[in-house]
py3Dmol code that shows the C-alpha trace and the ligand (Angstrom):
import py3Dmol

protein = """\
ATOM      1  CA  UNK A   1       3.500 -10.691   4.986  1.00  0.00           C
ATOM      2  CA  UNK A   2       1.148  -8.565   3.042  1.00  0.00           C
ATOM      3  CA  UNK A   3       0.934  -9.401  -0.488  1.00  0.00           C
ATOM      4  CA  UNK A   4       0.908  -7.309  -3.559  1.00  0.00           C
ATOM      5  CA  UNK A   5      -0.960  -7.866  -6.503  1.00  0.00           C
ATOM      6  CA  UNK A   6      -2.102  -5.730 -10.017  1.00  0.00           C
ATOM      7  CA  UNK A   7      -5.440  -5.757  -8.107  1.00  0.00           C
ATOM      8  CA  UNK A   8      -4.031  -4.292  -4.759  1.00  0.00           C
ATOM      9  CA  UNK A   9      -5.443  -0.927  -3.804  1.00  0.00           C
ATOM     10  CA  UNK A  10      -3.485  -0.747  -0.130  1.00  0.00           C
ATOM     11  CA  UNK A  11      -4.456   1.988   2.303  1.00  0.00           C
ATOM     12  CA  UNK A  12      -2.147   2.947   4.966  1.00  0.00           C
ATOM     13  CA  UNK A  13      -2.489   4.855   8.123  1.00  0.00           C
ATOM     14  CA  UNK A  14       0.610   5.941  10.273  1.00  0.00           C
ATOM     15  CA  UNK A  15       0.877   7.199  13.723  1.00  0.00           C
ATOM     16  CA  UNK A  16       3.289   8.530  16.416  1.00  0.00           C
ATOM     17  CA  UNK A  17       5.250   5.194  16.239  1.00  0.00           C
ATOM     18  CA  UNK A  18       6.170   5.052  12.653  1.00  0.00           C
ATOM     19  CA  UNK A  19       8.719   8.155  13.790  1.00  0.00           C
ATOM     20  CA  UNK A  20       9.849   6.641  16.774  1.00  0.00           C
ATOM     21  CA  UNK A  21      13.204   4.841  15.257  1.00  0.00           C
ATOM     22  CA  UNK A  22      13.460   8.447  13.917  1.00  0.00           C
ATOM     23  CA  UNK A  23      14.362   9.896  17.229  1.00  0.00           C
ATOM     24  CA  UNK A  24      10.564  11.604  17.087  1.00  0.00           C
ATOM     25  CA  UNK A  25       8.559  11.078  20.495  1.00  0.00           C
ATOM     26  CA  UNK A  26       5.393   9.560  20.583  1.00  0.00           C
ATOM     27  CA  UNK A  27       2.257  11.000  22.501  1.00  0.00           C
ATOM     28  CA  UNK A  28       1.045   8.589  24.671  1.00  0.00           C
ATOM     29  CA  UNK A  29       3.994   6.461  25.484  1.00  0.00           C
ATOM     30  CA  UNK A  30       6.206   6.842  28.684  1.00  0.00           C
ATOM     31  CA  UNK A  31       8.318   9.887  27.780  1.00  0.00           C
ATOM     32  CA  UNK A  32       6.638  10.979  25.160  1.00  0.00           C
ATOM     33  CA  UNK A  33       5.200  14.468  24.443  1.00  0.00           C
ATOM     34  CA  UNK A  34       2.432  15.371  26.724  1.00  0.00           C
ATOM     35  CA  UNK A  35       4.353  14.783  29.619  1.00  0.00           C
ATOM     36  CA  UNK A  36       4.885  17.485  31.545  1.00  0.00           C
ATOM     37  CA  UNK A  37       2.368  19.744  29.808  1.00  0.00           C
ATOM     38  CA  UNK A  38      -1.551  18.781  29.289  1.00  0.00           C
ATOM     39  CA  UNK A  39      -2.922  18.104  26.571  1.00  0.00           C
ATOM     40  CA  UNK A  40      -5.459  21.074  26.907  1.00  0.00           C
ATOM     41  CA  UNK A  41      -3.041  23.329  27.304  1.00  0.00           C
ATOM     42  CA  UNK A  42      -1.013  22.831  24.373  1.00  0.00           C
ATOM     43  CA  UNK A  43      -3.370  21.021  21.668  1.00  0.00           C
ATOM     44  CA  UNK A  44      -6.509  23.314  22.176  1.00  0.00           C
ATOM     45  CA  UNK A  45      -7.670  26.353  20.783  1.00  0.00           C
ATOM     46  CA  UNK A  46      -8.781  27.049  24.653  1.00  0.00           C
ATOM     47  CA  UNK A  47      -5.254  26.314  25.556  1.00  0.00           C
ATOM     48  CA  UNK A  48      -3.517  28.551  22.672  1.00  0.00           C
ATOM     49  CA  UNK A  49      -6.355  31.552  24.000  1.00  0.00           C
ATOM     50  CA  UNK A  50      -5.375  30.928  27.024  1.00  0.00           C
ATOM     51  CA  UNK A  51      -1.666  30.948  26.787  1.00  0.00           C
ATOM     52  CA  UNK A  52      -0.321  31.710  23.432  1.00  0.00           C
ATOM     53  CA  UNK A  53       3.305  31.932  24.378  1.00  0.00           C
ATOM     54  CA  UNK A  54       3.552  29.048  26.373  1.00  0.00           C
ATOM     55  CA  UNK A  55       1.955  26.945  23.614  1.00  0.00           C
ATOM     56  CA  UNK A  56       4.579  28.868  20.711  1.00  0.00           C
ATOM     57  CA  UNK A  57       7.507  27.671  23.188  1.00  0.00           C
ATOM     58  CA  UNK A  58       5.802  23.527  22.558  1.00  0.00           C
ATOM     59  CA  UNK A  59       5.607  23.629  19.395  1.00  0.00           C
ATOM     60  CA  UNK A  60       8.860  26.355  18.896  1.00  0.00           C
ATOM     61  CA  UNK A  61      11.316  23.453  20.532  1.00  0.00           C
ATOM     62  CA  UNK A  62       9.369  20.604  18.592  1.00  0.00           C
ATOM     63  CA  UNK A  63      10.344  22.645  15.253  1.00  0.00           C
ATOM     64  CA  UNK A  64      14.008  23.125  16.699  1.00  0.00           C
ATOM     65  CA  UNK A  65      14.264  18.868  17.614  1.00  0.00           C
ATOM     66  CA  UNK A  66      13.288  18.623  13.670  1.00  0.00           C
ATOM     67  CA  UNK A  67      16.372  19.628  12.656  1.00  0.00           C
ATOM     68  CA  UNK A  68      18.576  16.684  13.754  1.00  0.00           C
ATOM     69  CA  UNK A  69      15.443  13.642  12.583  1.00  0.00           C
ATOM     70  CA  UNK A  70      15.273  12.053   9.390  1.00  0.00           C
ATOM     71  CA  UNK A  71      13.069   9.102   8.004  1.00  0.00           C
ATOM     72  CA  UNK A  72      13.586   5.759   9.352  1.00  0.00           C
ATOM     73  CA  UNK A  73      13.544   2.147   7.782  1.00  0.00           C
ATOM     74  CA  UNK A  74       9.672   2.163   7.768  1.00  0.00           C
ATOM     75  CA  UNK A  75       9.150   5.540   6.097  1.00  0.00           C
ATOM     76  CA  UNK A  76      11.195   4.241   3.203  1.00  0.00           C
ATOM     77  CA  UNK A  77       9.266   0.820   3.092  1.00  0.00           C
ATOM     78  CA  UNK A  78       6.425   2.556   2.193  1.00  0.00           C
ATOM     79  CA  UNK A  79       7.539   5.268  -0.395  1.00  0.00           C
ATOM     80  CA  UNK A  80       9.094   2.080  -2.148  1.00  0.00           C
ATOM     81  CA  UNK A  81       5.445   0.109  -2.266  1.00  0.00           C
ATOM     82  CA  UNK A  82       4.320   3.841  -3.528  1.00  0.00           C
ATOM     83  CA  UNK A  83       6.691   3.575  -5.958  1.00  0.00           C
ATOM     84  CA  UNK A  84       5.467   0.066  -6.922  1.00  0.00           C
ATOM     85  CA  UNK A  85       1.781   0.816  -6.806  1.00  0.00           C
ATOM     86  CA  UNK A  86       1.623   4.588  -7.804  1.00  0.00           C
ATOM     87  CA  UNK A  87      -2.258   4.982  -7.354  1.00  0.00           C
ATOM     88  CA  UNK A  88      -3.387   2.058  -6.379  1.00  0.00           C
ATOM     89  CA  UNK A  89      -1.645   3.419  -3.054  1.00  0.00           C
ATOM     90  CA  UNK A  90      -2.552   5.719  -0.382  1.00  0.00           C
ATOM     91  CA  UNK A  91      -0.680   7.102   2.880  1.00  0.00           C
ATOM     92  CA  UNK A  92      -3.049   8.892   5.694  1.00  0.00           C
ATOM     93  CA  UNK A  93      -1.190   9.860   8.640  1.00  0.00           C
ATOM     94  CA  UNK A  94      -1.929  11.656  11.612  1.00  0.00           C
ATOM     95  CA  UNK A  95       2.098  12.898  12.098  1.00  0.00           C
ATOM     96  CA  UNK A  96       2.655  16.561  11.683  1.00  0.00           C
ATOM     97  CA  UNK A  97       6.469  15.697  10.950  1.00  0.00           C
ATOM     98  CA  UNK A  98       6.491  15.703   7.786  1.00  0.00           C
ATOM     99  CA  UNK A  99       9.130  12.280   7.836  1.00  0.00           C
ATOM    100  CA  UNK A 100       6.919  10.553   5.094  1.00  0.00           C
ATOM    101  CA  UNK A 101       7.368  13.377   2.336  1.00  0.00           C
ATOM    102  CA  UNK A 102      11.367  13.428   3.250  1.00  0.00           C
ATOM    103  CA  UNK A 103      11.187   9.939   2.641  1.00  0.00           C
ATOM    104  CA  UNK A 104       9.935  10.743  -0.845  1.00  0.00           C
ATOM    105  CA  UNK A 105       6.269   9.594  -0.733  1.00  0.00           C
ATOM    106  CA  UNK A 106       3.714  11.512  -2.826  1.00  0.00           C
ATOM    107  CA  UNK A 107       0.041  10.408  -1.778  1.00  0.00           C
ATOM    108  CA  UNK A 108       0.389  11.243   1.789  1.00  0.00           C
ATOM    109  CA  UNK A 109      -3.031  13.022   3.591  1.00  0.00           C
ATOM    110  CA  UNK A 110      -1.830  14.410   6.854  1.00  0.00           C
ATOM    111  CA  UNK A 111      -4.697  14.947   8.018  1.00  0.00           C
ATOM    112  CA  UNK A 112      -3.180  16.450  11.668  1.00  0.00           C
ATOM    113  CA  UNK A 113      -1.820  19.424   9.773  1.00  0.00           C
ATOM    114  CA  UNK A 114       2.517  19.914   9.716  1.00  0.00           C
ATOM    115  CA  UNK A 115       4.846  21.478  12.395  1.00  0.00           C
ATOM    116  CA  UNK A 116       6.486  23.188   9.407  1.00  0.00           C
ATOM    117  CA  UNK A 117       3.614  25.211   8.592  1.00  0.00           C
ATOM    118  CA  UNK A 118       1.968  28.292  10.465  1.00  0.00           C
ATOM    119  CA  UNK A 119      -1.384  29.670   9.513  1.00  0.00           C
ATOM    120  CA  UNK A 120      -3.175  32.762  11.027  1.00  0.00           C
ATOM    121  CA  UNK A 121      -5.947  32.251  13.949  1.00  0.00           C
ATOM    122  CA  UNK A 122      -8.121  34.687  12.492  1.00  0.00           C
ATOM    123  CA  UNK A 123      -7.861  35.484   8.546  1.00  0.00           C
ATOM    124  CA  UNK A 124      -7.890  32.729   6.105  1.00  0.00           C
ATOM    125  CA  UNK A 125      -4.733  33.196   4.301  1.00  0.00           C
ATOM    126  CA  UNK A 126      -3.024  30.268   2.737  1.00  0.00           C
ATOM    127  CA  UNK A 127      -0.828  28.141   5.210  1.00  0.00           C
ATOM    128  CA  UNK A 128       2.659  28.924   4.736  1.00  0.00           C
ATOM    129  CA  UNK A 129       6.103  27.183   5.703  1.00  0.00           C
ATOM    130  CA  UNK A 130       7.437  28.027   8.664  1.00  0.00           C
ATOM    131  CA  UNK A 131      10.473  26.755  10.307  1.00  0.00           C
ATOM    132  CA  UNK A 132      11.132  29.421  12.517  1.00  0.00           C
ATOM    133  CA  UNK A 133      11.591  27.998  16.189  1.00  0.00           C
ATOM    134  CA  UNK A 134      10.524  31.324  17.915  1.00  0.00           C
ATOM    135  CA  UNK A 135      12.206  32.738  20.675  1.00  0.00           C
ATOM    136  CA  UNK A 136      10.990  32.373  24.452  1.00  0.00           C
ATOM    137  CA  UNK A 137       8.488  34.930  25.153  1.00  0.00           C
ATOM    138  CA  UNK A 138       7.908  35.128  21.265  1.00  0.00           C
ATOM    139  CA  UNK A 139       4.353  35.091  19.794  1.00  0.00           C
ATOM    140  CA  UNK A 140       4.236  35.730  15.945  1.00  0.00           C
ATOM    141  CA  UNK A 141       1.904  37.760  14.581  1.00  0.00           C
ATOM    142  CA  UNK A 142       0.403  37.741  11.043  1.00  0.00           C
ATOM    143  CA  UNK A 143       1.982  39.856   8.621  1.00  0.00           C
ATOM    144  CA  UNK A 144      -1.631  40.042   6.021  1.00  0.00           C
ATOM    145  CA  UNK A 145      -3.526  41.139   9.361  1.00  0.00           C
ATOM    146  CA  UNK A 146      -0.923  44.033  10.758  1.00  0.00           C
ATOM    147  CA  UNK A 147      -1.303  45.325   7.050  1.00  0.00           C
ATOM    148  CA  UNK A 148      -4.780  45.473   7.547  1.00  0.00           C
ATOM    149  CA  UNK A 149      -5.098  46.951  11.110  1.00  0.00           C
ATOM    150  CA  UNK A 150      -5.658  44.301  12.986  1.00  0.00           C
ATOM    151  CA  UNK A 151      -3.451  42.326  15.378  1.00  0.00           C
ATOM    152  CA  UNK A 152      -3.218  38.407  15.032  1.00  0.00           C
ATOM    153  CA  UNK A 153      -1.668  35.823  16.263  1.00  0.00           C
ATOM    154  CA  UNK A 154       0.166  32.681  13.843  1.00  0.00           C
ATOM    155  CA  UNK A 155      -0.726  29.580  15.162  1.00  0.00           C
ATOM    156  CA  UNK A 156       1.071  25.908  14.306  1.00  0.00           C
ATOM    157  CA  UNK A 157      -0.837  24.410  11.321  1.00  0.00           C
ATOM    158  CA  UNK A 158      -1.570  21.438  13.655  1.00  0.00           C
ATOM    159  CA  UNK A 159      -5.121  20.356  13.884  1.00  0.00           C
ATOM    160  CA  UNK A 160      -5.942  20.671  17.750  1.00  0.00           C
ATOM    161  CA  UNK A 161      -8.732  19.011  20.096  1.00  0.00           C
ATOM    162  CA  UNK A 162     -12.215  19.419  19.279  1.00  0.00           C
ATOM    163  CA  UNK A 163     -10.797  20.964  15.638  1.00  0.00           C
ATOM    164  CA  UNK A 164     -12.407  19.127  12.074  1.00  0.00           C
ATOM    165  CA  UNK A 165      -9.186  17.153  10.085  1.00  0.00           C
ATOM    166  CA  UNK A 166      -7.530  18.900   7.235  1.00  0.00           C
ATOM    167  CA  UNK A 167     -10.360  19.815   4.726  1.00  0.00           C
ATOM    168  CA  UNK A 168     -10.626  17.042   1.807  1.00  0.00           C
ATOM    169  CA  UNK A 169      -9.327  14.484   3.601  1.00  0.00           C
ATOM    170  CA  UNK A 170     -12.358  12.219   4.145  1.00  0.00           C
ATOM    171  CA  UNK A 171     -13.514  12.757   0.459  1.00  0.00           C
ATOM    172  CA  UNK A 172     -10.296  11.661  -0.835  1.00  0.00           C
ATOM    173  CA  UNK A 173     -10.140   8.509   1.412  1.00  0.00           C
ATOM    174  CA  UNK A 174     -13.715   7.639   0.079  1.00  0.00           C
ATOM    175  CA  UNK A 175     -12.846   8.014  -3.456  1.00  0.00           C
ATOM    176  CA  UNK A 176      -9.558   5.837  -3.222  1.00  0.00           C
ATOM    177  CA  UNK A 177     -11.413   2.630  -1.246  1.00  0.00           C
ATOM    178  CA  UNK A 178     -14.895   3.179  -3.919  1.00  0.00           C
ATOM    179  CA  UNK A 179     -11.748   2.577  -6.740  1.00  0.00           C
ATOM    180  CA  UNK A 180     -10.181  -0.338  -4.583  1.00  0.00           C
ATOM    181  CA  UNK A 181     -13.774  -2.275  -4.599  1.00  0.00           C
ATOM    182  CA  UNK A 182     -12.124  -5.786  -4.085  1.00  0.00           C
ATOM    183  CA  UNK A 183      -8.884  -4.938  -4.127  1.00  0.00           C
ATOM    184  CA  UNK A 184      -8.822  -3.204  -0.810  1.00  0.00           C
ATOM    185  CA  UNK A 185      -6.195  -3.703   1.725  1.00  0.00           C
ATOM    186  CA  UNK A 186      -5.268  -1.965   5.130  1.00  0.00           C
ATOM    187  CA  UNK A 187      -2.263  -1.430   6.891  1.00  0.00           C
ATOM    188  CA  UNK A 188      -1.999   0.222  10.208  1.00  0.00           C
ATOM    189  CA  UNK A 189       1.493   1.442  12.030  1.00  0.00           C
ATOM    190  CA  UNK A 190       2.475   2.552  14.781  1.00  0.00           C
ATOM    191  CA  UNK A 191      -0.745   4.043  16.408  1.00  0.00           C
ATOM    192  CA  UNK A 192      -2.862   3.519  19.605  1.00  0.00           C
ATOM    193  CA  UNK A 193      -6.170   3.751  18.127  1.00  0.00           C
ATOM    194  CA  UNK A 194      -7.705   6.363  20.558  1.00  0.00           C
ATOM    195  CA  UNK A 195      -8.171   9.235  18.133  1.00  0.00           C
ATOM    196  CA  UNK A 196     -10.948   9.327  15.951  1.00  0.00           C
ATOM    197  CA  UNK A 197     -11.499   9.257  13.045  1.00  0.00           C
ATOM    198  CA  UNK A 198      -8.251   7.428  12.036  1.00  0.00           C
ATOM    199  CA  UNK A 199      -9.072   4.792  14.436  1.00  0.00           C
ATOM    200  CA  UNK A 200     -12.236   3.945  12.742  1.00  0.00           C
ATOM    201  CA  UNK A 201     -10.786   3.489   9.112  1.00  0.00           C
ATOM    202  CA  UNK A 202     -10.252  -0.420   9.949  1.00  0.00           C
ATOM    203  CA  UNK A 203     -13.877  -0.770  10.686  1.00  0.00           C
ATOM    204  CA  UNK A 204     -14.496   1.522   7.155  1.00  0.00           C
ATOM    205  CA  UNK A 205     -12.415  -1.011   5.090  1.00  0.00           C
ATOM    206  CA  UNK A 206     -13.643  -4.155   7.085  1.00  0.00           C
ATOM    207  CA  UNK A 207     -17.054  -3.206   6.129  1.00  0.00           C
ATOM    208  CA  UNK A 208     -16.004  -2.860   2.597  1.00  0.00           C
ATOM    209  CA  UNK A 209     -14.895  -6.530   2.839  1.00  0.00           C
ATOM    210  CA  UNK A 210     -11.142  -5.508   2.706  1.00  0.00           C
ATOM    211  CA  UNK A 211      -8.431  -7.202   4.544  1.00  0.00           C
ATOM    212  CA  UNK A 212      -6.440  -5.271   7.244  1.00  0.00           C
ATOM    213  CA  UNK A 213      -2.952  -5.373   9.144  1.00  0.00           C
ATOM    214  CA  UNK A 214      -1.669  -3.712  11.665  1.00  0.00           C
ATOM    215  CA  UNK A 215       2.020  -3.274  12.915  1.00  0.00           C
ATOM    216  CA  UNK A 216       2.386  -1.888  16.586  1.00  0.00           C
ATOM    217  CA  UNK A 217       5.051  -1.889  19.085  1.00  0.00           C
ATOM    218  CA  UNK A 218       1.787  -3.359  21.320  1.00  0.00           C
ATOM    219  CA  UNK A 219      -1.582  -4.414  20.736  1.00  0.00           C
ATOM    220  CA  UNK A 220      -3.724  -0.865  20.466  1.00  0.00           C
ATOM    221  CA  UNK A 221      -7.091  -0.449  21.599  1.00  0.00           C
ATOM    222  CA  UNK A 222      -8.595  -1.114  18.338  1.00  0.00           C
ATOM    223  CA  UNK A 223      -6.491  -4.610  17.578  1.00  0.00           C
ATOM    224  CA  UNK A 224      -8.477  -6.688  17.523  1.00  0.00           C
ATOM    225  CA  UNK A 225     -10.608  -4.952  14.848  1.00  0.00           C
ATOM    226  CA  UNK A 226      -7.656  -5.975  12.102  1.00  0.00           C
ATOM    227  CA  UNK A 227      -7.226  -9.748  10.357  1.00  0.00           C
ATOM    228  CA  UNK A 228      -3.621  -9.751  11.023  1.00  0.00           C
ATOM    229  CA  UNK A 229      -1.319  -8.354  14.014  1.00  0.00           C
ATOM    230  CA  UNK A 230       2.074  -8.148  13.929  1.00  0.00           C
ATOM    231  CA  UNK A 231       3.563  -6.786  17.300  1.00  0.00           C
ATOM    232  CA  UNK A 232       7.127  -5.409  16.741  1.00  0.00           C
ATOM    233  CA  UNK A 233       9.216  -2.195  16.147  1.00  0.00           C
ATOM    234  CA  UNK A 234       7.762  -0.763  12.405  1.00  0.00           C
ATOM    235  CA  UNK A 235      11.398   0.023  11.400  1.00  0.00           C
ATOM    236  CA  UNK A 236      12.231  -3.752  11.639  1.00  0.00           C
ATOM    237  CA  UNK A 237       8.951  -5.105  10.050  1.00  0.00           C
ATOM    238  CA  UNK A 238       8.003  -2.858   6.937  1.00  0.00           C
ATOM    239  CA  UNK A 239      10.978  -3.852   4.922  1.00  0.00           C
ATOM    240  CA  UNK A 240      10.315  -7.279   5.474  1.00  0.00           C
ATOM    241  CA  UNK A 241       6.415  -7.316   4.654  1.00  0.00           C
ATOM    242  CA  UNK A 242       5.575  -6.761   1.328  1.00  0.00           C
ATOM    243  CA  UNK A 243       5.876  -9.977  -1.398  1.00  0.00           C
TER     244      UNK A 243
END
"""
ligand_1 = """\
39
OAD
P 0.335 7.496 20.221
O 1.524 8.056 20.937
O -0.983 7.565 20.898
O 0.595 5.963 19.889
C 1.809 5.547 19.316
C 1.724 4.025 19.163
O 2.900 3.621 18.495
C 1.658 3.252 20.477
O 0.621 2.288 20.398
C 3.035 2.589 20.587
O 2.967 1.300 21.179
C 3.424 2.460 19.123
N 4.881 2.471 18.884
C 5.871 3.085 19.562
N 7.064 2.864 19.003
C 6.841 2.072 17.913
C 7.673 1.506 16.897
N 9.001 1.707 16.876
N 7.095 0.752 15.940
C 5.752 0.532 15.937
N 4.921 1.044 16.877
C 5.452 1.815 17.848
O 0.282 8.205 18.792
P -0.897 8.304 17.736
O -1.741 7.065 17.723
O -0.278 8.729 16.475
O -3.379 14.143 17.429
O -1.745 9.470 18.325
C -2.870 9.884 17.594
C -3.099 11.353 17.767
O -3.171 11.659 19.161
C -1.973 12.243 17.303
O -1.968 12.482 15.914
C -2.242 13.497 18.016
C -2.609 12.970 19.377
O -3.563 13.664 20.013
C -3.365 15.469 17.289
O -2.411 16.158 17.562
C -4.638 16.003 16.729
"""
view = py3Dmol.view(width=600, height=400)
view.addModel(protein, "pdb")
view.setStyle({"model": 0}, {"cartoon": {"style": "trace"}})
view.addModel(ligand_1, "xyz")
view.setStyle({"model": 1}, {"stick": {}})
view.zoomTo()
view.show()
């Protein structure tokens, strides 16, 4: 149980397993997404240099499995403490699926980008929505550079290996847990605690003297970092865990 106060500032970081019950695979477990395909190939800017149509086809039939997902039991837990906590409440995840703004929260940082989005790999245009599974043997190209002369390629709006997070996203976190001072609590789902640096925000709020939970199908690499574990499907616990 995580309690809720009119001093609670709660910080909460979802991973691949918060869309599980959603029908959404998960990276690392058995089945999930990098099988078959490395993850240098098709989370690199190497890879997408290397292979740009093979990595459009990934993230092309990811876009197309979108269609038939929508948020689970869990998502909605947490737009309803949102709703309770407006902003004294803050949602960092590292999905691209975009399952936590469907589910109608508002202060969500994704700080892995969104598989609805495409940007371009060489000018600095905007990111733009894109839902357009492309074709096999289909590599967009952007529209702003053709204009100009140049031929580019659209890329996902996914943050890859070796890439910086989504600009701002650090700064915000900072200025939420300098408000929470006391009042800080942490709640991790669904995530194996590999990837940096989501994986260190426990050790961020712990040395802040805030209190932290996690919720995992099983116990990540970075458990034992958190005050309270609770091992179990996130769809079945979130409902149940705020008083
Ligand atoms: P992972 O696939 O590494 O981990 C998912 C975690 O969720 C595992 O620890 C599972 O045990 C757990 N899990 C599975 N089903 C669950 C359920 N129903 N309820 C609760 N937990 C469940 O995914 P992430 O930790 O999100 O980065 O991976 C982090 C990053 O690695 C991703 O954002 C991605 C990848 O490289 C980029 O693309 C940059």
């Amino acid at each position: 149980m995580l309690p809720l106060d009119a001093s609670t500032y709660l910080l909460v970081l979802t991973g691949a397993g918060i869309s599980a019950e959603s029908g959404v695979p998960t990276f690392r477990d058995a089945g999930g997404l990098w099988e078959g395909h490395a993850v240098e190939d098709v989370a690199s800017p190497a890879g997408f240099a290397r292979d740009p149509l093979m990595v459009w086809q990934f993230y092309s039939e990811r876009r197309a499995n979108m269609t038939a997902v929508a948020p689970n039991a869990a998502h909605h837990a947490l737009a309803e403490v949102e709703r309770r906590l407006g902003d004294r409440f803050l949602l960092v995840t590292q999905n691209v699926d975009g399952l936590h703004t469907a589910a109608g929260s508002e202060r969500v940082i994704e700080m892995h980008g969104n598989l609805m989005r495409s940007r371009c790999s060489v000018c600095d245009r905007a990111p733009f929505e894109d839902r357009t599974a492309y074709r096999r043997g289909v590599a967009p190209m952007c529209g702003v550079c053709q204009r100009a002369g140049r031929d580019a390629l659209l890329r996902p709006d996914i943050v890859w290996f070796g890439e910086a997070i989504v600009a701002g996203a650090l700064p915000r976190i900072e200025t939420f847990v300098d408000a929470a001072g006391a009042g800080l609590r942490f709640l991790a789902v669904g995530t194996s605690g590999l990837v940096y640096p989501a994986a260190g925000l426990v050790d961020v709020v712990r040395a802040r003297g805030g209190r932290s939970w996690l919720v995992n199908a099983d116990a990540p690499a970075n458990a034992r970092s958190f005050d309270t574990v609770t091992l179990g499907a996130a769809g079945k616990v979130l409902p149940e865990m705020f008083a």
